[in-house]
C-alpha positions in Angstrom: 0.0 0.0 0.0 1.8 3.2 -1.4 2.3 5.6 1.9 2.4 9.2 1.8 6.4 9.8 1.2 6.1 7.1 -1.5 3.7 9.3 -3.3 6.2 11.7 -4.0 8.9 9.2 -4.7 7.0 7.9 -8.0 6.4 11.2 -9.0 9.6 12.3 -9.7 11.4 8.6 -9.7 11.9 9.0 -13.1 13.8 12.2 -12.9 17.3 12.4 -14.4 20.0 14.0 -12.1 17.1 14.8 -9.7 17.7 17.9 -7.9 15.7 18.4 -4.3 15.4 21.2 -2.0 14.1 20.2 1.3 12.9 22.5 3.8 12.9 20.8 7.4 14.3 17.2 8.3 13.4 16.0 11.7 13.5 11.9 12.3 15.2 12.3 8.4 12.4 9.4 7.1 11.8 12.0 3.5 15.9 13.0 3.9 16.9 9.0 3.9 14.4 8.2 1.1 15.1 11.5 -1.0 18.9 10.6 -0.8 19.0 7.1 -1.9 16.8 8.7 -4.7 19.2 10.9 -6.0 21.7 8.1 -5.4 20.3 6.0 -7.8 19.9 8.3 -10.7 22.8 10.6 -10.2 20.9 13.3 -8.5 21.5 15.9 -5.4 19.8 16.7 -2.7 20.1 19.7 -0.3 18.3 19.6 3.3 17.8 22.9 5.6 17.0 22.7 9.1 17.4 25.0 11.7 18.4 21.7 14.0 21.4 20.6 13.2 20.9 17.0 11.7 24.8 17.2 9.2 25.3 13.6 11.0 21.9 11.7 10.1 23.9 11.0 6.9 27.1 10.7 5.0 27.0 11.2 0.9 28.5 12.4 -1.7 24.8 13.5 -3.3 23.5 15.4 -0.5 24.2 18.5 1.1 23.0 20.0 5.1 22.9 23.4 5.8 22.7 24.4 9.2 19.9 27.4 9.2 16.6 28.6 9.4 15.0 28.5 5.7 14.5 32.0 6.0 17.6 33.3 6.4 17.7 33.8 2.7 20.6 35.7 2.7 22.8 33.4 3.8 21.3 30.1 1.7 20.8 31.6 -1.2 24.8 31.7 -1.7 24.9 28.1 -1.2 21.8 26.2 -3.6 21.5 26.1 -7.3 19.0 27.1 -9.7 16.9 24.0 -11.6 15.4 22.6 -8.6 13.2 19.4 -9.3 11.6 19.4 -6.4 11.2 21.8 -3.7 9.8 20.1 -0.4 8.4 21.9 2.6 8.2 20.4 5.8 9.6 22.9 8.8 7.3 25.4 10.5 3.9 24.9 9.8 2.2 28.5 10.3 0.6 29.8 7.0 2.8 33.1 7.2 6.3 31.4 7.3 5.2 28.7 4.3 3.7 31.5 2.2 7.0 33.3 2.4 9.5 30.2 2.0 7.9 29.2 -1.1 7.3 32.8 -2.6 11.5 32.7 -2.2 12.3 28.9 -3.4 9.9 29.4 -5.8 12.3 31.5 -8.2 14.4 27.8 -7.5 12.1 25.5 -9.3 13.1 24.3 -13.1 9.7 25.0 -15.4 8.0 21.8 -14.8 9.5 21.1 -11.1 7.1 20.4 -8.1 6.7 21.4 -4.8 5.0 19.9 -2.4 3.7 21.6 0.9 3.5 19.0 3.5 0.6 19.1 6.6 -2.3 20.7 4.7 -5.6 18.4 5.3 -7.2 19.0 8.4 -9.3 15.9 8.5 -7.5 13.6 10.1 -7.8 16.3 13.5 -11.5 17.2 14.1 -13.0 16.3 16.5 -13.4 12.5 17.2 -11.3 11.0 14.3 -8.2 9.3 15.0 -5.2 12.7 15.2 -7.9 14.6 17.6 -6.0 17.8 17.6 -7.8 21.0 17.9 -4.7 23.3 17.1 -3.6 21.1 13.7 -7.2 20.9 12.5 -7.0 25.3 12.6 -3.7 25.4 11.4 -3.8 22.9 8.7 -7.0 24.6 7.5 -5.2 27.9 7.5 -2.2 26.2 5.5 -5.0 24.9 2.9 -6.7 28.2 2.4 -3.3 30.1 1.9 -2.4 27.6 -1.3 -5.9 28.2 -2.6 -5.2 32.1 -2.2 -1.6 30.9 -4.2 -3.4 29.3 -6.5 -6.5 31.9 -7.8 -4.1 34.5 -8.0 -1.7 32.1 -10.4 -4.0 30.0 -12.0 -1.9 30.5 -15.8 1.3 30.0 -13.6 1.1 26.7 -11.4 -1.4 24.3 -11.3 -2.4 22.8 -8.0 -3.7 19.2 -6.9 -4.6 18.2 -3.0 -3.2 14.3 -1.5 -5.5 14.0 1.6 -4.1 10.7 3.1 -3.0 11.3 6.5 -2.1 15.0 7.2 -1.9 15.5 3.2 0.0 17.5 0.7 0.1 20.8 -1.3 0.9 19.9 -4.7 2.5 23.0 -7.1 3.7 22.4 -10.4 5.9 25.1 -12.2 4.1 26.2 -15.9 6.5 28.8 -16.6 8.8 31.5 -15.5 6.5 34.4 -14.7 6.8 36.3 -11.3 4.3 35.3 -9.0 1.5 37.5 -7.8 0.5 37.2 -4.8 -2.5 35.6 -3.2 -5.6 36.8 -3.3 -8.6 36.6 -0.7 -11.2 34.5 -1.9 -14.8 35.9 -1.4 -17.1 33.0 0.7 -20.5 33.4 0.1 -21.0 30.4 2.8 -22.3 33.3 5.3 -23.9 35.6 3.2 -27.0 36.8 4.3 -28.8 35.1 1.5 -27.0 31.8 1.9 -28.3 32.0 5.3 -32.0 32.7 4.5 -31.9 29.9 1.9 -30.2 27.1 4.5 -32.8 28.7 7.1 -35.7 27.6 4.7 -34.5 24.6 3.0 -33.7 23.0 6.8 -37.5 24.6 8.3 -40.0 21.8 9.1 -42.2 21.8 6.9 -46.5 22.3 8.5 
């Protein structure tokens, strides 16, 4: 049964000289399986974390630096252009994601991926099996912030959802243009209208 990380893998398994960017390592499960990637096809990888994990691994394809994925400053002197794939796993707060990938972005070959880890909320309402009440708000903020992406850049990127477990953000690169950025998306949900019509659909009828 194809897990989450494995997901990604076949997407881009095929990839020649495969070039990843990964934003946040932790336990190192998508670092271990990203490098033996790039192993077997002659690729490169490049991991960022503001922990320092340089002795998880020991390779000739794959490159740790020690930092925040912020600092821009000071990474942007050590990646390359032509990025395959541009992975984003470290602080999960709508703000920081929205301004990591506006700045890796300008990484990513036309045609490269990025995927935006932690976006479903389902698995963290109430009563299901990751009861969380803090994920379920913040995973619905990450969610709504890539839609926001996404209606502002609809001839730029296109955009899929994977909901299994805690789900991915899935951005594919359709050309070079600058970004704009995101744009509020009106709800009518709680429009005074939408509201009368619920309120009559749902009254008993005499």
């Amino acid at each position: 049964m194809e897990n989450k990380l494995d997901y990604i893998i076949n997407k881009v398994s095929k990839i020649k000289n495969l070039k990843i960017l990964e934003l946040g390592v932790r336990e190192g499960k998508s670092t271990k399986k990203f490098l033996k990637l790039c192993e077997n096809n002659n690729g490169h990888l490049t991991s960022i974390d503001i922990d320092d994990y340089s002795n998880i691994l020991s390779s000739k394809n794959w490159k740790f630096i020690h930092s925040s994925d912020d600092d821009f400053q000071k990474i942007d002197k050590l990646i390359s252009p032509n990025i395959d794939l541009l992975f984003i796993d470290s602080l999960h707060e709508p703000e920081h994601i929205k301004k990591v990938f506006f700045h890796y972005y300008q990484y990513l070959k036309v045609g490269g991926f990025c995927f935006i880890d932690d976006v479903s909320w389902l698995p963290y309402v109430k009563g299901e099996y990751r009861d969380s009440q803090y994920v379920e708000n913040m995973n619905r903020s990450i969610f709504k912030m890539i839609l926001e992406i996404y209606i502002s850049n609809q001839s730029n990127i296109d955009l899929e959802f994977y909901l299994k477990d805690s789900g991915y953000g899935f951005i594919t690169k359709k050309n070079d243009s600058y970004l704009n950025q995101p744009k509020k998306i009106v709800n009518r949900e709680f429009s005074l209208k939408n509201i009368v019509k619920k309120f009559y659909r749902t009254k008993p009828k005499r």
